[in-house]
N, CA, C and O atoms as a Tinker XYZ file with bonds, in Angstrom:
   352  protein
     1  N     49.631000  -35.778000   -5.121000    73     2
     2  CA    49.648000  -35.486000   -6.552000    64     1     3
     3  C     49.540000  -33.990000   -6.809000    63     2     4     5
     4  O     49.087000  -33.330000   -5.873000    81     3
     5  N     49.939000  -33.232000   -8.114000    73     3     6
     6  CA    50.180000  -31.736000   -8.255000    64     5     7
     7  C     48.398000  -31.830000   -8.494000    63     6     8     9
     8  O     47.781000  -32.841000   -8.832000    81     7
     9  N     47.969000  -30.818000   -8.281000    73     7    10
    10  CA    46.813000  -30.157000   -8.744000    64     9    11
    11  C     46.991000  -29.047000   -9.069000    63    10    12    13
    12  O     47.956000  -28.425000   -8.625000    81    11
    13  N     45.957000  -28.397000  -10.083000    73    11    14
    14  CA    46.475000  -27.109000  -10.684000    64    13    15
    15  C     45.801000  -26.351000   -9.496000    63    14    16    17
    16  O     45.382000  -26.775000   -8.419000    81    15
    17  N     45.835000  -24.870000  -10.127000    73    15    18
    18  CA    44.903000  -24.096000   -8.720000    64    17    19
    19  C     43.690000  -23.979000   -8.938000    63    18    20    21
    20  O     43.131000  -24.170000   -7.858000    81    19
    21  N     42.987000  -23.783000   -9.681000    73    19    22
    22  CA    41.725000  -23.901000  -10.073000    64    21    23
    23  C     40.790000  -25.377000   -8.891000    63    22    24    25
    24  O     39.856000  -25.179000   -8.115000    81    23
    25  N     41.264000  -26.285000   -9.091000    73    23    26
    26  CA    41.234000  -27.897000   -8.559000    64    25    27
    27  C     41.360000  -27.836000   -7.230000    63    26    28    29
    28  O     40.569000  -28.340000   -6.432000    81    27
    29  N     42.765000  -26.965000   -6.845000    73    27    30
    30  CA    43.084000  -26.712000   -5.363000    64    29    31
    31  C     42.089000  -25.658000   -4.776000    63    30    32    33
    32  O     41.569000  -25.998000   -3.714000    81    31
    33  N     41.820000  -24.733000   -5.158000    73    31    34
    34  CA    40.225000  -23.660000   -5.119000    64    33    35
    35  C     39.608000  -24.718000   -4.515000    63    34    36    37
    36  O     39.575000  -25.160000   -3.366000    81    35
    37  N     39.098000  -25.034000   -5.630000    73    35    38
    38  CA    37.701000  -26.102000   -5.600000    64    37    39
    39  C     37.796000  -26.894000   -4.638000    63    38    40    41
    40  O     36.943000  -26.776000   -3.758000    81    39
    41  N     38.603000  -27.704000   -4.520000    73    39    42
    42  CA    39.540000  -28.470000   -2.916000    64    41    43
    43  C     38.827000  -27.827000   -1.728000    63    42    44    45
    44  O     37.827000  -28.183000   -1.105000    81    43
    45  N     39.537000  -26.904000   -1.615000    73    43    46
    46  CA    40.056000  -25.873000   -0.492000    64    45    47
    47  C     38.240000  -25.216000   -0.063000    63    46    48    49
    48  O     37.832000  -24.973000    1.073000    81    47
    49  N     37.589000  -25.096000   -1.144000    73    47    50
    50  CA    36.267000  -24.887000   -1.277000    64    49    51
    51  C     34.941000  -25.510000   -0.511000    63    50    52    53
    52  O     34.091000  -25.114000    0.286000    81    51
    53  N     35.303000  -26.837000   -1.295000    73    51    54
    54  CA    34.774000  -27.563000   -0.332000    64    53    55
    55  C     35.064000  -28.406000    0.911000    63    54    56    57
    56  O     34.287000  -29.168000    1.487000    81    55
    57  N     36.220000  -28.147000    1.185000    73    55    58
    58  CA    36.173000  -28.649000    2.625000    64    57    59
    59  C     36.436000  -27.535000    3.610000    63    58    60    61
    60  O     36.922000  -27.740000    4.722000    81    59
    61  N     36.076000  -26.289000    3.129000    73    59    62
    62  CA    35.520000  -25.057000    4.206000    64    61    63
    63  C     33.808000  -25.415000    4.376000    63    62    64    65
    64  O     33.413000  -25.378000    5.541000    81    63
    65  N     32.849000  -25.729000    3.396000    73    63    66
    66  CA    31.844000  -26.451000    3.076000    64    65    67
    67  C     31.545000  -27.507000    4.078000    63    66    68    69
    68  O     30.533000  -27.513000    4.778000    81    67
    69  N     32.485000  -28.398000    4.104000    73    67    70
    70  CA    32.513000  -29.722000    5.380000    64    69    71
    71  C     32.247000  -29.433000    6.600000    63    70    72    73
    72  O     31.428000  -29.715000    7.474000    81    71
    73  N     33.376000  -28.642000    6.387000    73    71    74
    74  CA    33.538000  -27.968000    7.821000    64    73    75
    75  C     32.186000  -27.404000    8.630000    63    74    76    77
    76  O     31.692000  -27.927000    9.628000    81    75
    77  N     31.728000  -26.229000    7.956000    73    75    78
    78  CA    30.641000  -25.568000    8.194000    64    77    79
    79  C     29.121000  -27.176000    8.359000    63    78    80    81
    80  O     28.410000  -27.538000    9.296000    81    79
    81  N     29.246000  -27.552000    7.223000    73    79    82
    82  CA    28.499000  -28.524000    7.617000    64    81    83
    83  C     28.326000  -29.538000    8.951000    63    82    84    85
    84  O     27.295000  -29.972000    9.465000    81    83
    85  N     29.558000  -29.719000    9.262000    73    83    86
    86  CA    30.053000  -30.194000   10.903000    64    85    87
    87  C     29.589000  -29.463000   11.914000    63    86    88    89
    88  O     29.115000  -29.911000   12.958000    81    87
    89  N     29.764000  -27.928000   11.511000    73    87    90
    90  CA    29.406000  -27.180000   12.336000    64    89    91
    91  C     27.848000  -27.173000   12.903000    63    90    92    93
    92  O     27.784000  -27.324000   14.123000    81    91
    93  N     27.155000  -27.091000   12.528000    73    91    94
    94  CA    25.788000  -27.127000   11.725000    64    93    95
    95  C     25.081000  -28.083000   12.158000    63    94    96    97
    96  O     23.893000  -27.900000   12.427000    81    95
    97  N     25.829000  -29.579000   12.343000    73    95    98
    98  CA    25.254000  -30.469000   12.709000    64    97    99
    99  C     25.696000  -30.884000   14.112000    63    98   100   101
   100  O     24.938000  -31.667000   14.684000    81    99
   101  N     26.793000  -30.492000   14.762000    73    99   102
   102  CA    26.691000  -30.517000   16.110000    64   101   103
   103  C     26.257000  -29.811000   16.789000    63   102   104   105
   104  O     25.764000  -30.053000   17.891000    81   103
   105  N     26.364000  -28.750000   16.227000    73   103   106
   106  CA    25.014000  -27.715000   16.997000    64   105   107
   107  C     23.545000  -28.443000   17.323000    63   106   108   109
   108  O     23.064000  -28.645000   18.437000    81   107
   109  N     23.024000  -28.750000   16.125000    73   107   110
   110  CA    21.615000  -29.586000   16.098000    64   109   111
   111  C     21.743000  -30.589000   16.974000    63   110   112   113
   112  O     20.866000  -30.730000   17.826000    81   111
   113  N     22.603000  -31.268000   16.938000    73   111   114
   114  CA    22.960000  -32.369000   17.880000    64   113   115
   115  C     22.705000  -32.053000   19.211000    63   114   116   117
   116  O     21.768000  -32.509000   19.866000    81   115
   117  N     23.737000  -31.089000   19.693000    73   115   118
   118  CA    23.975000  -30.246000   21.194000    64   117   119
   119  C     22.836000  -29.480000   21.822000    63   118   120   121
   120  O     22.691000  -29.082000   22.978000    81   119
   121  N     21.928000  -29.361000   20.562000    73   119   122
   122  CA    20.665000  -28.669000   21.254000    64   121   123
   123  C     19.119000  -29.259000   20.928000    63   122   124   125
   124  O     17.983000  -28.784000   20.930000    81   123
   125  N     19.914000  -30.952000   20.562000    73   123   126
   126  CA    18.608000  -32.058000   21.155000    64   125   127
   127  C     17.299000  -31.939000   19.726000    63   126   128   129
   128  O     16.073000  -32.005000   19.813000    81   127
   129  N     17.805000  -31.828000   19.021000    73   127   130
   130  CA    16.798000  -31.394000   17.283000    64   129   131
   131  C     17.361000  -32.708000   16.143000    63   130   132   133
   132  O     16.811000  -33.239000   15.178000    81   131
   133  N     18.301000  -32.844000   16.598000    73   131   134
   134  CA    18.956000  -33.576000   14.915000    64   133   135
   135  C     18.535000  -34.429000   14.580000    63   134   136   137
   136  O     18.946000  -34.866000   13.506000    81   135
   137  N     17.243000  -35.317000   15.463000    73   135   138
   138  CA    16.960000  -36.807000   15.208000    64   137   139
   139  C     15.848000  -36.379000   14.024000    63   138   140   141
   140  O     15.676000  -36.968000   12.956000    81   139
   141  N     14.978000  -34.916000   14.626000    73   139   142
   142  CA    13.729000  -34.616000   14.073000    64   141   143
   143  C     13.940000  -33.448000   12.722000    63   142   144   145
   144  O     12.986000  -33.079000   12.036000    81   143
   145  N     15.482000  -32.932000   12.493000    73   143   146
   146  CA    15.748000  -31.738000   11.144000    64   145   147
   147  C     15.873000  -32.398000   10.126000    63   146   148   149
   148  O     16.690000  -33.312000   10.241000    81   147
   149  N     15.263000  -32.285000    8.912000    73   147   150
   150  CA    15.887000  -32.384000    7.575000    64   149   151
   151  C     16.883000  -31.251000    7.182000    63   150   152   153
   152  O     16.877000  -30.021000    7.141000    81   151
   153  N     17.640000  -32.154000    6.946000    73   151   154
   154  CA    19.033000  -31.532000    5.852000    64   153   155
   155  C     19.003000  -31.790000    4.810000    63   154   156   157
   156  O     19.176000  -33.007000    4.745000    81   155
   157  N     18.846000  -31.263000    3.585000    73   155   158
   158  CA    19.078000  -31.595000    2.425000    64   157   159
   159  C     20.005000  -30.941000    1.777000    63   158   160   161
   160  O     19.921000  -29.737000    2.020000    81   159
   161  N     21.293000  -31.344000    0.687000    73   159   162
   162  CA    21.514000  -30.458000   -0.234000    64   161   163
   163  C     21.696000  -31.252000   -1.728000    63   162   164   165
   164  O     21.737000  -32.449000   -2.011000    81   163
   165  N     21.767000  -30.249000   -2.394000    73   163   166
   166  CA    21.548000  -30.312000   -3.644000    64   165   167
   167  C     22.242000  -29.259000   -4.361000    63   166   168   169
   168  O     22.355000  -28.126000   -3.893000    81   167
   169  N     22.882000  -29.738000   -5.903000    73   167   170
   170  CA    23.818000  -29.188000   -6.574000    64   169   171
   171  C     22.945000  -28.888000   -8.502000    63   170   172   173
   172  O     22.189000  -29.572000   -9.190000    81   171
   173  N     23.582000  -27.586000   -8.679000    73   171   174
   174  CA    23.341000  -27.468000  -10.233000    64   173   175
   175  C     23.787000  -28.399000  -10.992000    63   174   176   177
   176  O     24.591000  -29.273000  -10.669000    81   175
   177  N     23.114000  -28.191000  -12.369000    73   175   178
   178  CA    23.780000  -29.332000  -13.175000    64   177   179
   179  C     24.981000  -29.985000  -13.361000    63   178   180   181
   180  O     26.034000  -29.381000  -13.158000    81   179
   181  N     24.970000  -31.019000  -13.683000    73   179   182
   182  CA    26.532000  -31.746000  -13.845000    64   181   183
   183  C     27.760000  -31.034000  -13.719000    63   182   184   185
   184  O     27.882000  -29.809000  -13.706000    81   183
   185  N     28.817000  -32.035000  -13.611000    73   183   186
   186  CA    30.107000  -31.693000  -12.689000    64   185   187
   187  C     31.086000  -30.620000  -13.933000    63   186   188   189
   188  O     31.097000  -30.790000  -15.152000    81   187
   189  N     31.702000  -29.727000  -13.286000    73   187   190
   190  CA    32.248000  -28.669000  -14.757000    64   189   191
   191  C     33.638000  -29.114000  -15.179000    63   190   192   193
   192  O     34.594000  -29.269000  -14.420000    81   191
   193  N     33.622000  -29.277000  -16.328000    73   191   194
   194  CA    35.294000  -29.496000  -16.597000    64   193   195
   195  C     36.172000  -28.487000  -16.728000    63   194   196   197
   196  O     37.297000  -28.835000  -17.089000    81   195
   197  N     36.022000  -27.522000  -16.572000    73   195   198
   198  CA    36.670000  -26.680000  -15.822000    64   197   199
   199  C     37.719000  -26.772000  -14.816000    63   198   200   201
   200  O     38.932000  -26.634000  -14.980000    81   199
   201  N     36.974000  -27.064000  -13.590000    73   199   202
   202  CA    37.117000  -27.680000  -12.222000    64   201   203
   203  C     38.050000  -28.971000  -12.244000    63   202   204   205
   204  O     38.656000  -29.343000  -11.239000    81   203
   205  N     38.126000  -29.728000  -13.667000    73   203   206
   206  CA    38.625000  -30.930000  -13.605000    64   205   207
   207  C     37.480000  -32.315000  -12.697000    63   206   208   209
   208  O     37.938000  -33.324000  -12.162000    81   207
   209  N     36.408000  -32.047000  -12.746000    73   207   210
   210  CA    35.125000  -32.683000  -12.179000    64   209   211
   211  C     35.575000  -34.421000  -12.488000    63   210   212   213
   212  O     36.222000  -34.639000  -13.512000    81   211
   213  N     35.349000  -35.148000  -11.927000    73   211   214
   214  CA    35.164000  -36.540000  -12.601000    64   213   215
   215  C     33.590000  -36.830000  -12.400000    63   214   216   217
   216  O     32.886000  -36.660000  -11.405000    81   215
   217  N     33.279000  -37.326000  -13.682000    73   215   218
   218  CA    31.949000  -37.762000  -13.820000    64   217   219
   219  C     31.775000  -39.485000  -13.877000    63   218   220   221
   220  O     30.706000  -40.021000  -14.170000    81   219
   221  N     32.522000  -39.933000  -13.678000    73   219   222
   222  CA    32.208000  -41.247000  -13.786000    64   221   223
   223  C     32.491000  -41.860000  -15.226000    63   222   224   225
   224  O     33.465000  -41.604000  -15.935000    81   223
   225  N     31.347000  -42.797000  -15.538000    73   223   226
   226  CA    30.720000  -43.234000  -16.603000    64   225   227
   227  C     30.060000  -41.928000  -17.487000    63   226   228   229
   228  O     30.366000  -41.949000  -18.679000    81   227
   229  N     29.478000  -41.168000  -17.191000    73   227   230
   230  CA    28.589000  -40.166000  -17.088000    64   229   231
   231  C     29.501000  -39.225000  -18.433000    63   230   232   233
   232  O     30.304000  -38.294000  -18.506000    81   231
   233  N     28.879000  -40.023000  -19.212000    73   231   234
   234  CA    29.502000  -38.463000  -20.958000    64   233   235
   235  C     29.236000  -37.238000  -20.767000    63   234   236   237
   236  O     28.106000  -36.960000  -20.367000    81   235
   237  N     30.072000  -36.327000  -20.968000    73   235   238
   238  CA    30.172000  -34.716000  -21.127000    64   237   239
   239  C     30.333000  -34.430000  -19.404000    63   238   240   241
   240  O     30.608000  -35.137000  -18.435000    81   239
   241  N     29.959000  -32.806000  -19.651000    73   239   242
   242  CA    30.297000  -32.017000  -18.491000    64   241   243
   243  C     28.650000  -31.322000  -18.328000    63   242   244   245
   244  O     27.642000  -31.599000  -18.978000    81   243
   245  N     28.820000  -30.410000  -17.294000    73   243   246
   246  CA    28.261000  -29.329000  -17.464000    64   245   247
   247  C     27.955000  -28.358000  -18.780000    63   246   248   249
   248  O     28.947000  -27.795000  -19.243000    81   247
   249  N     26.645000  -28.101000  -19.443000    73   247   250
   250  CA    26.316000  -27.550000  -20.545000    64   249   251
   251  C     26.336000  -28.432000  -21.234000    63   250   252   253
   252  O     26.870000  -28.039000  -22.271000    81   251
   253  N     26.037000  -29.591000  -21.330000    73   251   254
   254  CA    25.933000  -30.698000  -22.341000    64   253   255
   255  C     24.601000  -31.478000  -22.207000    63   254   256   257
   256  O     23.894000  -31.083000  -21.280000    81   255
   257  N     24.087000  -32.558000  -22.983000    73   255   258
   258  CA    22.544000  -32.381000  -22.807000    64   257   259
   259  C     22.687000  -34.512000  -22.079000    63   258   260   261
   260  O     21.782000  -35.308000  -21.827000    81   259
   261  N     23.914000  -34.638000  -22.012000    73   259   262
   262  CA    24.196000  -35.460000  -21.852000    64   261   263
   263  C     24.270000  -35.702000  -20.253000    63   262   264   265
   264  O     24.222000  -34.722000  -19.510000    81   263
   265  N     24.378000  -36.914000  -19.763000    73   263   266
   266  CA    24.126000  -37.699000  -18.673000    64   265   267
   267  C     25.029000  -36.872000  -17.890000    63   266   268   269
   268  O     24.609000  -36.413000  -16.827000    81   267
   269  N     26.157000  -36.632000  -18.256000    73   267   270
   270  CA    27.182000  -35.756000  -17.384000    64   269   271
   271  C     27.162000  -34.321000  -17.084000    63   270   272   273
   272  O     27.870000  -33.587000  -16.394000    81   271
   273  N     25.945000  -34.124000  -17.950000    73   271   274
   274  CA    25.891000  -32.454000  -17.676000    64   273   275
   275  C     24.398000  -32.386000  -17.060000    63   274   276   277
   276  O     24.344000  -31.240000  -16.612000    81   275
   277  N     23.537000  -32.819000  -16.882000    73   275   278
   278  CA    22.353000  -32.888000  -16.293000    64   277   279
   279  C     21.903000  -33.164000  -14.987000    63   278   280   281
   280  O     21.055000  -32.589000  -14.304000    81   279
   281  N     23.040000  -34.726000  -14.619000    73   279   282
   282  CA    22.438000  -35.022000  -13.525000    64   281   283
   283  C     22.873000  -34.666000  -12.497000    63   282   284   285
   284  O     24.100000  -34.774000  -12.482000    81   283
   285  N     22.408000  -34.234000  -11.489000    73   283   286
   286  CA    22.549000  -33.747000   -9.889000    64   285   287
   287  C     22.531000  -34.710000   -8.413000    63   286   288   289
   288  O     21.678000  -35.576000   -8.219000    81   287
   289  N     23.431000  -34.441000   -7.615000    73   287   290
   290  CA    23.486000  -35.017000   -6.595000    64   289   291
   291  C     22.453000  -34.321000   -5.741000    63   290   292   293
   292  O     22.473000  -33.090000   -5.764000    81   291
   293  N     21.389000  -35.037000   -4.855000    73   291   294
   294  CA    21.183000  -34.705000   -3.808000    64   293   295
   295  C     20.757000  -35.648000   -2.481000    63   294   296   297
   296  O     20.011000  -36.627000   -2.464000    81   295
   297  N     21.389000  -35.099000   -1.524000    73   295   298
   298  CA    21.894000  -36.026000   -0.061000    64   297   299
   299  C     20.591000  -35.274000    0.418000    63   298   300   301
   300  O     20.208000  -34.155000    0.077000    81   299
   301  N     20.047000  -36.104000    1.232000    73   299   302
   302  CA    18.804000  -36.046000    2.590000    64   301   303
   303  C     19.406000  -37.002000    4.128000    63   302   304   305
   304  O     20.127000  -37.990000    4.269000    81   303
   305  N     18.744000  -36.184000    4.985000    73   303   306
   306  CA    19.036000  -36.416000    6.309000    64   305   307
   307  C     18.237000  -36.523000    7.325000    63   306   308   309
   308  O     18.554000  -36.011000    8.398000    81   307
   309  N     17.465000  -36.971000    7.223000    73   307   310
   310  CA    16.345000  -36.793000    8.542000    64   309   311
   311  C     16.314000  -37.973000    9.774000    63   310   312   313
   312  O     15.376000  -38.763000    9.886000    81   311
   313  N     17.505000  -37.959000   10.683000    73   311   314
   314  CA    17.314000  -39.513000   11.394000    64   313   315
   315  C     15.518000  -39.928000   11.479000    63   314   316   317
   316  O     15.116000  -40.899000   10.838000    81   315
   317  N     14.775000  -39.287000   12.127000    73   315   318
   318  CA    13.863000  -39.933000   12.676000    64   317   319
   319  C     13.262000  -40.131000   11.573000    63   318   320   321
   320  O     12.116000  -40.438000   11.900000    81   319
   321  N     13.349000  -40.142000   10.320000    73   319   322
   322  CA    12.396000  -40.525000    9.105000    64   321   323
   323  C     12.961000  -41.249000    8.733000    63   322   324   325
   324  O     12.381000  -42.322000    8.904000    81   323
   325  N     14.183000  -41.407000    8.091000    73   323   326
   326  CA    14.810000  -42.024000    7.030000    64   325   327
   327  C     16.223000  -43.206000    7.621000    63   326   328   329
   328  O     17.213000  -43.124000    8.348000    81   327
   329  N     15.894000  -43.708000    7.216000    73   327   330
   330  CA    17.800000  -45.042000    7.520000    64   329   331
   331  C     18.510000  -44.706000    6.369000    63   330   332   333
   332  O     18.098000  -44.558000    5.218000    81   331
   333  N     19.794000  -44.591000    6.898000    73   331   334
   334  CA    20.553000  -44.195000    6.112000    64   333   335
   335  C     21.241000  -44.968000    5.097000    63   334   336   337
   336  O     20.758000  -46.079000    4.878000    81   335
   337  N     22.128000  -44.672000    4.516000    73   335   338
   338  CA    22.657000  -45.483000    3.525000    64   337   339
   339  C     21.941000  -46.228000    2.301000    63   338   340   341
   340  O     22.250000  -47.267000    1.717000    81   339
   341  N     20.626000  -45.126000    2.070000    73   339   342
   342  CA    19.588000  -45.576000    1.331000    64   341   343
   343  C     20.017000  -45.024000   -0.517000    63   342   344   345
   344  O     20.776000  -44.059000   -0.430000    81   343
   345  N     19.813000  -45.279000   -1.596000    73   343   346
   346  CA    19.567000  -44.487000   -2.889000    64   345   347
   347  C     19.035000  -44.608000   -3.243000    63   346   348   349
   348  O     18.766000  -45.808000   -3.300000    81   347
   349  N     17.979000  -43.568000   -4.086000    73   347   350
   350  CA    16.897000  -43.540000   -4.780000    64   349   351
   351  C     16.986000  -43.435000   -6.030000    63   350   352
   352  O     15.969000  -43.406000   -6.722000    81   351
């Protein structure tokens, strides 16, 4: 599908992001730590329409006082603490 460039940025953005994250974690892996590191990340407020964001269900964007501009993703990782595929 066309994407504008702004979208393709953002694209292109985060899966240099992935990447590095891959990186990051086979390292930890390769040097016998990853069962016992927390990883966490976490993002500013809601998704920007700008960006062309999809929010779901989730009304408004970013700068709005609404469900879509407030709420934040954040992923945790700790094998030896946590099972995965959990939400809180």
């Amino acid at each position: 599908p066309h994407l504008d460039k702004k979208r393709a940025i953002l694209l292109a953005m985060l899966e240099h992001l992935d990447n590095g994250v891959g990186a990051v974690v086979k390292k930890l892996k390769g040097e016998g730590v990853w069962d016992n590191t927390l990883l966490f990340f976490l993002t500013d407020n809601g998704g920007s329409k700008a960006m062309q964001a999809n929010n779901g269900q989730l009304r408004a964007f970013k700068g709005s006082l609404y469900e879509g501009g407030i709420r934040t993703p954040w992923i945790v990782s700790w094998p030896a603490k946590f099972k995965g595929g959990r939400n809180f």
